[in-house]
DSSP file (Angstrom, degrees, kcal/mol; ACC not computed):
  #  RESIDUE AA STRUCTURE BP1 BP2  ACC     N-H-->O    O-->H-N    N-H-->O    O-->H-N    TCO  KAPPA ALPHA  PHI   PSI    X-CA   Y-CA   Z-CA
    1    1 A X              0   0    0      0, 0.0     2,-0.2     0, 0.0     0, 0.0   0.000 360.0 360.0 360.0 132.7   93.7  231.9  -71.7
    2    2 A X        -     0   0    0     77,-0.1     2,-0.1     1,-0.1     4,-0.1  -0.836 360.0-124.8-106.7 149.8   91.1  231.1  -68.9
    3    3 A X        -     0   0    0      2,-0.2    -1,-0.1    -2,-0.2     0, 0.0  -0.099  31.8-107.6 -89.6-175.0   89.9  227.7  -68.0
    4    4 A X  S    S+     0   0    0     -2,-0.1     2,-0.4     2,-0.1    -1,-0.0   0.376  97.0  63.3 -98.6  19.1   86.2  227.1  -68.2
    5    5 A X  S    S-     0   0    0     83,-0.0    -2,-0.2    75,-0.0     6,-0.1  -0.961  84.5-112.5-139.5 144.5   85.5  226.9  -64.8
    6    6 A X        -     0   0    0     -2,-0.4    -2,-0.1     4,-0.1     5,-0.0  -0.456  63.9 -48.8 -75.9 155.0   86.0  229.9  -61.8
    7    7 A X     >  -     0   0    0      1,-0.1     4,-0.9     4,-0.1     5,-0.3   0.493  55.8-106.0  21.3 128.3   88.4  229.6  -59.2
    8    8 A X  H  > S+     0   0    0      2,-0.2     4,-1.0     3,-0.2    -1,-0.1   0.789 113.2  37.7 -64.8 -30.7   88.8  226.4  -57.0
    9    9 A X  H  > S+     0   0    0      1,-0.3     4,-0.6     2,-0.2    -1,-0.2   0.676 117.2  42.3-103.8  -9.3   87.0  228.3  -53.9
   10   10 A X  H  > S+     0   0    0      2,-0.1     4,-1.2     3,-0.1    -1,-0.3   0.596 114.2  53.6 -90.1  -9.8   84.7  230.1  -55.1
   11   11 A X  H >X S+     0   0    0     -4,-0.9     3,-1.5     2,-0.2     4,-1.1   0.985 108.4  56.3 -88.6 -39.4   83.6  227.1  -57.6
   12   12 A X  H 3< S+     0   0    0     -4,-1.0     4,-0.4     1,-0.3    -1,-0.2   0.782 113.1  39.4 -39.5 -54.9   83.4  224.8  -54.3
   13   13 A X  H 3X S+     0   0    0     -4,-0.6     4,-1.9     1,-0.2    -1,-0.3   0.831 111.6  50.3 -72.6 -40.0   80.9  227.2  -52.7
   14   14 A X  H <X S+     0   0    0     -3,-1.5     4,-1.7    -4,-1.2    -2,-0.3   0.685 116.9  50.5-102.7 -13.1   78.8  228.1  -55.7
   15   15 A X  H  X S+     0   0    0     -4,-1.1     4,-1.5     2,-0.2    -2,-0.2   0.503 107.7  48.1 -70.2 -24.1   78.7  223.8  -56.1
   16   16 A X  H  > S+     0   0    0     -4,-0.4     4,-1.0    -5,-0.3    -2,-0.2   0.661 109.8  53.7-111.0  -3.8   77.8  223.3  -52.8
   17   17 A X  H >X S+     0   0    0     -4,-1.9     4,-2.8     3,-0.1     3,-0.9   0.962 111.5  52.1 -43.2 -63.2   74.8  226.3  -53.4
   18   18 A X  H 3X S+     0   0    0     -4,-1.7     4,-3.9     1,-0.3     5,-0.3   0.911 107.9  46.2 -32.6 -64.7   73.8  224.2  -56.3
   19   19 A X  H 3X S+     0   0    0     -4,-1.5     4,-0.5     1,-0.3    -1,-0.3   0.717 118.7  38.8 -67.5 -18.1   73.6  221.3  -54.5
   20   20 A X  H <X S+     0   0    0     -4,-1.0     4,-2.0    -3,-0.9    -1,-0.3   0.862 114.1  53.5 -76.9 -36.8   71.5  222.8  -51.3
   21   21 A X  H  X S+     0   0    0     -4,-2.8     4,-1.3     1,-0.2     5,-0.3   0.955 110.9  48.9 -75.1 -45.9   69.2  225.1  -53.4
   22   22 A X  H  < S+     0   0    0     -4,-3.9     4,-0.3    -5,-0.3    -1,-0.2   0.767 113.2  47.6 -87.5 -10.0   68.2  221.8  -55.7
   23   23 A X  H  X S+     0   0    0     -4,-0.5     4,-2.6    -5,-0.3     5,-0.3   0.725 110.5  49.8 -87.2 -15.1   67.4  219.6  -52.6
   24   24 A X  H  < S+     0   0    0     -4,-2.0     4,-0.5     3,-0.2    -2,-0.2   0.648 115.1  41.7 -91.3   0.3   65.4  222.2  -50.9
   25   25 A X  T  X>S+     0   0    0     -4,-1.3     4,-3.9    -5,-0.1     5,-0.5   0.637 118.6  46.8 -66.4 -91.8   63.4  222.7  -53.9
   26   26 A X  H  >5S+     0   0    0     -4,-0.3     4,-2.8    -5,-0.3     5,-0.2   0.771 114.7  50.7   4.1 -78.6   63.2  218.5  -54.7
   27   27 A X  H  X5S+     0   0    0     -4,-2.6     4,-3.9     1,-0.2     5,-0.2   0.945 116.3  45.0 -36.1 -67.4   62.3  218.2  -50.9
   28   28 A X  H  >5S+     0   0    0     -4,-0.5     4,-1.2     1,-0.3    -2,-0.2   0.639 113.5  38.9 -21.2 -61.7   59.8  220.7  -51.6
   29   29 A X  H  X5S+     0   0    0     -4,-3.9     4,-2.6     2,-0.2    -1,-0.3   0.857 117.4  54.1 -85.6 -41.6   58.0  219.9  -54.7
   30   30 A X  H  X<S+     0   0    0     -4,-2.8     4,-2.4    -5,-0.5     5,-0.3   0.977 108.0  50.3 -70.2 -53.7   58.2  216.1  -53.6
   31   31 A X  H  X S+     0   0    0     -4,-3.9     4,-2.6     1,-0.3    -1,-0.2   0.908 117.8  40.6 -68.5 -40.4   56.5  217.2  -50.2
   32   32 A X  H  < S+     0   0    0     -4,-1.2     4,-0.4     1,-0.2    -1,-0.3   0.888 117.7  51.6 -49.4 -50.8   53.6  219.1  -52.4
   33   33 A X  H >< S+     0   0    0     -4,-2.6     3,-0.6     2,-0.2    -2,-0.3   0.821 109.2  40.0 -67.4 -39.9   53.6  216.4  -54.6
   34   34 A X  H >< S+     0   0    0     -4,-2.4     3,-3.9     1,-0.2    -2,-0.2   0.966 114.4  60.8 -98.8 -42.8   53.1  213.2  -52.3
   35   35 A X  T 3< S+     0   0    0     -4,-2.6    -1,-0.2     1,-0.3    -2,-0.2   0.615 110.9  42.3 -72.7   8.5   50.2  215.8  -50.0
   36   36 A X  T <  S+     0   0    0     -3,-0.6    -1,-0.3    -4,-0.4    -2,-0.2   0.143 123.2  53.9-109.5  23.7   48.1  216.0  -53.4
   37   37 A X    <   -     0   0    0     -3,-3.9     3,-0.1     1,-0.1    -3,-0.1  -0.475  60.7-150.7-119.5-173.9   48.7  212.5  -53.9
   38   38 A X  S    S+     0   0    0      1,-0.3     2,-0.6    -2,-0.1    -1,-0.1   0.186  85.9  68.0-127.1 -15.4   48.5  209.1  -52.8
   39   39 A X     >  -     0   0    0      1,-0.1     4,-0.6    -5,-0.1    -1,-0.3  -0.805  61.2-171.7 -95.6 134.1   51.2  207.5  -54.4
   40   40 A X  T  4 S+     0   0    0     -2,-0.6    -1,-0.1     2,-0.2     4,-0.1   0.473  79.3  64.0-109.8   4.2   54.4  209.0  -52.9
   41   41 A X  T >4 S+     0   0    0      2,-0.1     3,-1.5     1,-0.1     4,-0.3   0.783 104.3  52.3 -79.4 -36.5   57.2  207.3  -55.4
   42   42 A X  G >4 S+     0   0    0      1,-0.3     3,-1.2     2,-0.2    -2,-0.2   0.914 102.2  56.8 -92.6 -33.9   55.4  209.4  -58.4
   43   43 A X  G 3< S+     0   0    0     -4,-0.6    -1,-0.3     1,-0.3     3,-0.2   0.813 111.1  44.4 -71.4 -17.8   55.8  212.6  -56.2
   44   44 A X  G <  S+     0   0    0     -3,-1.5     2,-0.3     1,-0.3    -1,-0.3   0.356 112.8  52.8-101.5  29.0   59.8  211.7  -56.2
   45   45 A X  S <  S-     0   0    0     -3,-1.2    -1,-0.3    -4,-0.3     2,-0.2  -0.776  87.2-171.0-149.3  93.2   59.9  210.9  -59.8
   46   46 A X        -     0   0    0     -2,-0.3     5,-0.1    -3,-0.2    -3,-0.1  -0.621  34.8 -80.2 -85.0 133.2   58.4  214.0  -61.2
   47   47 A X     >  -     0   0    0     -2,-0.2     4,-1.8     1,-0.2    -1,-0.2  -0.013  44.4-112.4 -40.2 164.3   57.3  214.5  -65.0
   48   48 A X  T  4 S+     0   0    0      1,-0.2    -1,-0.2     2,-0.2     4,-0.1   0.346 122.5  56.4 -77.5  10.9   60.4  215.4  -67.2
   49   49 A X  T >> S+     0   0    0      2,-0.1     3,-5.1     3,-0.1     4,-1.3   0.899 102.9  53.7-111.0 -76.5   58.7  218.8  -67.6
   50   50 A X  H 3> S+     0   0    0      1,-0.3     4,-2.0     2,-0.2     5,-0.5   0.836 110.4  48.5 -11.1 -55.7   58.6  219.3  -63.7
   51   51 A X  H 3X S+     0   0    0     -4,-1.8     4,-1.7     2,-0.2    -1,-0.3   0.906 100.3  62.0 -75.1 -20.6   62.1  218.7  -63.6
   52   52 A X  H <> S+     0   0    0     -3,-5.1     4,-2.3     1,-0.2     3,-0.3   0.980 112.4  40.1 -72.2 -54.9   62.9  221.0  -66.4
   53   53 A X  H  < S+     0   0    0     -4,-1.3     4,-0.3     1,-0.3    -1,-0.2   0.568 108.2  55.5 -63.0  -5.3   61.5  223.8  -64.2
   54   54 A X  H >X S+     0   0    0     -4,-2.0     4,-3.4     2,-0.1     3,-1.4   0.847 109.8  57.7 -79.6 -32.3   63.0  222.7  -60.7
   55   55 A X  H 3X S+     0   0    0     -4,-1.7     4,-2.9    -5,-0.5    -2,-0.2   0.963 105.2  45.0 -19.8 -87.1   65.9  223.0  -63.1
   56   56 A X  H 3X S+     0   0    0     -4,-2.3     4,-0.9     1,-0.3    -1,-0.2   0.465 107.6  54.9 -44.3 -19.2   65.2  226.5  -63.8
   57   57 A X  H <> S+     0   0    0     -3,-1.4     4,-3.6    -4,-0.3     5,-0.6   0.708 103.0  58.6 -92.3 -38.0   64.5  227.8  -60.3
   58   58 A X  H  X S+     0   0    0     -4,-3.4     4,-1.1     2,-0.2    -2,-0.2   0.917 107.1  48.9 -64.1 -34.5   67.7  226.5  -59.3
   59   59 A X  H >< S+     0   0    0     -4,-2.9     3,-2.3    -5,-0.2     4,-0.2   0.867 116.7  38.0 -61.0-100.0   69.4  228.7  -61.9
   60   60 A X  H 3X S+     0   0    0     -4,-0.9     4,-1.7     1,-0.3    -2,-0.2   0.608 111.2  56.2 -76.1 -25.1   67.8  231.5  -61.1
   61   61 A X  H 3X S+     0   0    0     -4,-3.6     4,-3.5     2,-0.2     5,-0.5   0.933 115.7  51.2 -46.2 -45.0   67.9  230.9  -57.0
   62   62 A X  H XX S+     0   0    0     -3,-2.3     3,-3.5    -4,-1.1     4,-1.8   0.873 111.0  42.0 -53.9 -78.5   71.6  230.7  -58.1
   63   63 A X  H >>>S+     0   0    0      1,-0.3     4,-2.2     2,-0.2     3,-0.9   0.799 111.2  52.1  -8.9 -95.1   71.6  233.7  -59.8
   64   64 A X  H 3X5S+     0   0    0     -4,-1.7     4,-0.7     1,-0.3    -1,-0.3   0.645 115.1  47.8  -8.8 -44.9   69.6  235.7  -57.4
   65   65 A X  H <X5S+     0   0    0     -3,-3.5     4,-3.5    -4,-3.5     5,-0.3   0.966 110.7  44.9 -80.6 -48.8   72.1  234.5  -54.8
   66   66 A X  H <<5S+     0   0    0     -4,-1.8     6,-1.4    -3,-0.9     5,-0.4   0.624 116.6  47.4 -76.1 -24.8   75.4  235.2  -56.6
   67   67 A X  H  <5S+     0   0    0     -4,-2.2    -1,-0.2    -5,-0.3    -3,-0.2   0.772 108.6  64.5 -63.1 -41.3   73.8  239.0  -57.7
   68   68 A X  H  <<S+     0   0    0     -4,-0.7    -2,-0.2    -5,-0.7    -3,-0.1   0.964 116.0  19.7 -37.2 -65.9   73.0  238.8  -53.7
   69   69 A X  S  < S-     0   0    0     -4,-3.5    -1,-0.3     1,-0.1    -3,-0.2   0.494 107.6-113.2 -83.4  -4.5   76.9  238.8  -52.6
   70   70 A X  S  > S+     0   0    0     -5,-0.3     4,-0.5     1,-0.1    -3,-0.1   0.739  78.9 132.7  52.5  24.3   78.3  240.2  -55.6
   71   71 A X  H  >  +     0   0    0     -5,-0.4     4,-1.6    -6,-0.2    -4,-0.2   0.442  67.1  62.5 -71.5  -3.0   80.0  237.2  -56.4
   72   72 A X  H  > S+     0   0    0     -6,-1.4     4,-0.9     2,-0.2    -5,-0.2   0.867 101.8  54.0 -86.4 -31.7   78.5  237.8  -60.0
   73   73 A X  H  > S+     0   0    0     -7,-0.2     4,-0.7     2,-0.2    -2,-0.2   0.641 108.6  41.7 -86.1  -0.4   80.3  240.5  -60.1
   74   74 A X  H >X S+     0   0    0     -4,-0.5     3,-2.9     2,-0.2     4,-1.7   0.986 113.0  55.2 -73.0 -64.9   83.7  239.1  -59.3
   75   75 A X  H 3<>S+     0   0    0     -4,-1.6     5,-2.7     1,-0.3    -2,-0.2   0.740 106.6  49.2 -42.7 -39.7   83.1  236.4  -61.4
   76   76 A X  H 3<5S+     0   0    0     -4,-0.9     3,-0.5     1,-0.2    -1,-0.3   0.785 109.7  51.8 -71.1 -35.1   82.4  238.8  -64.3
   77   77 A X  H <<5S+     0   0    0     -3,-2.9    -2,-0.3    -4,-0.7    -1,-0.2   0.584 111.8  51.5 -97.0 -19.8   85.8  240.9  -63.5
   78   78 A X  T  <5S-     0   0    0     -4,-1.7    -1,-0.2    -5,-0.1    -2,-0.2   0.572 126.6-102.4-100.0  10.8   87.6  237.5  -63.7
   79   79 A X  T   5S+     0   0    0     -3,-0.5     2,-0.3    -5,-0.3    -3,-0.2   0.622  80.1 118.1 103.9   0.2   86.1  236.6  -66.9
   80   80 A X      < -     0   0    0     -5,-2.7     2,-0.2    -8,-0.1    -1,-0.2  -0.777  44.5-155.3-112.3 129.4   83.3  234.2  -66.4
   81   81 A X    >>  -     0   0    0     -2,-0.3     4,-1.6     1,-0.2     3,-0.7  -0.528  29.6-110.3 -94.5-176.2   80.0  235.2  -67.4
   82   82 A X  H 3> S+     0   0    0      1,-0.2     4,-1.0    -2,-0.2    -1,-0.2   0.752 106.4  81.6 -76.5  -8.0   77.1  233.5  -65.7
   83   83 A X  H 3> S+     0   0    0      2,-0.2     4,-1.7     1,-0.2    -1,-0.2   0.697  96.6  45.4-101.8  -9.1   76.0  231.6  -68.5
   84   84 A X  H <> S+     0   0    0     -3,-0.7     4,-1.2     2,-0.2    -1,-0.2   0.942 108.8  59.3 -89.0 -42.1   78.9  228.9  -67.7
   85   85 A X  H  X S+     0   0    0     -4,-1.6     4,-1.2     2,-0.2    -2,-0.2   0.755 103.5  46.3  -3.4 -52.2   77.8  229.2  -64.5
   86   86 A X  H  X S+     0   0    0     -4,-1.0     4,-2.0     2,-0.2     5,-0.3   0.936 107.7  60.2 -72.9 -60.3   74.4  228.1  -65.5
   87   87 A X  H  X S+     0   0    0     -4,-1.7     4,-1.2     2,-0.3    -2,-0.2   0.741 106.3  44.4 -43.7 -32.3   75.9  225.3  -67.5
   88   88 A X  H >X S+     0   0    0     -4,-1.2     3,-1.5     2,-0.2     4,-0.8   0.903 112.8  50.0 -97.1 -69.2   77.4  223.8  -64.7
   89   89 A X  H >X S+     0   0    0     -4,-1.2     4,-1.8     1,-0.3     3,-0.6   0.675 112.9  47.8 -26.5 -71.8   74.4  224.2  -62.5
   90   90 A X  H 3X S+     0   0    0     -4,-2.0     4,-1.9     1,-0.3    -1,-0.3   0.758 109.6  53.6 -70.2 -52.9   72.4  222.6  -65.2
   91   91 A X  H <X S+     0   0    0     -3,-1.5     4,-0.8    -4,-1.2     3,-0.4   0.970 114.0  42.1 -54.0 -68.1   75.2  219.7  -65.5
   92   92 A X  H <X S+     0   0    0     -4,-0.8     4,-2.1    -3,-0.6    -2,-0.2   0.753 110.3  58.9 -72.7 -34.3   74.9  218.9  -61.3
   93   93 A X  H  X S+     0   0    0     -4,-1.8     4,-3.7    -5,-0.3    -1,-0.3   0.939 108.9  45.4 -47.9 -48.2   71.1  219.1  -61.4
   94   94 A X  H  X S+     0   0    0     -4,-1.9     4,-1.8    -3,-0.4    -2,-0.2   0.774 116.1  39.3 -83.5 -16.6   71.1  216.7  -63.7
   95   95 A X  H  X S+     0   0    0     -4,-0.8     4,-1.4     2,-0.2    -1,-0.4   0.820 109.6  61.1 -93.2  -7.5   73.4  214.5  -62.2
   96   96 A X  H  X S+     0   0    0     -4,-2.1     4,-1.5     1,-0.2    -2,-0.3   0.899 104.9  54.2 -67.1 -38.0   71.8  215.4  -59.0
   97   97 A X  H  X S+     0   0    0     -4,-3.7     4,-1.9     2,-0.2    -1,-0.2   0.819 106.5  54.2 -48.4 -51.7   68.4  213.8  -60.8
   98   98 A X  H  < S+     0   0    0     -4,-1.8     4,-0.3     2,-0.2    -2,-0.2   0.578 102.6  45.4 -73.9 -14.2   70.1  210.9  -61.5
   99   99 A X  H >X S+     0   0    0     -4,-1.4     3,-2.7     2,-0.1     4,-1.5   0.974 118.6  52.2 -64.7 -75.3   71.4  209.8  -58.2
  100  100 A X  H 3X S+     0   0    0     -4,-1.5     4,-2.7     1,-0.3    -2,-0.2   0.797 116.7  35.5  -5.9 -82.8   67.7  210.7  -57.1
  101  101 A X  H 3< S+     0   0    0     -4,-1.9    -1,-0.3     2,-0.3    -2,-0.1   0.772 115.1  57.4 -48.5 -36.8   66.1  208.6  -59.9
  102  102 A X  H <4 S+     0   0    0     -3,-2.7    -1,-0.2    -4,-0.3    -2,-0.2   0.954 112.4  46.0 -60.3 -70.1   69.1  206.0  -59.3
  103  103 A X  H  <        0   0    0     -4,-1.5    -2,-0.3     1,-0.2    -1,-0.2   0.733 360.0 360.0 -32.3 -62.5   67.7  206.0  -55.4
  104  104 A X     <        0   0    0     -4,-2.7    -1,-0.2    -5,-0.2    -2,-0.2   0.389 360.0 360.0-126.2 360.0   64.0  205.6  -55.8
């Protein structure tokens, strides 16, 4: 039986992707956001819609990355498809959102 999560070093790394790839989007869209704005708290508290789709670039940056190195395909020969992969990305965004939200 496999546990639901890969490896202790590879999960480490593909956690600490997450976390870079969803502040350099964040940063991003917040820096776009406050230079069409004026108010620069509504550019870091983005509609819930906005967030679903930084969401969604961070999966598929992730993706994109993990195809990159052919860490998808290790992951895939040890039994983990991407879509728990996703799940957990999906999981840290969101707590990554809520520190954020926590913050501001």
């Amino acid at each position: 039986m496999f546990p639901t999560l890969p490896p202790q070093p590879l999960f480490r790394t593909i956690a600490a992707r997450i976390a870079i790839i969803f502040l350099v989007l964040r940063l991003a869209a917040a820096g776009i956001g406050q230079a069409l704005q004026l108010d620069p708290v509504s550019s870091l508290a983005p509609s819930p819609i906005g967030v679903l789709w930084t969401w969604g670039a961070v999966v598929l940056a992730l993706r994109i990355d993990l195809a990159r190195r052919g860490e998808l395909l290790l992951l895939a020969n040890l039994g983990y498809s991407f879509r728990r992969v996703a799940a957990f990305a999906v999981l840290e965004c969101l707590l990554l959102d809520a520190v954020i939200h926590a913050a501001v």
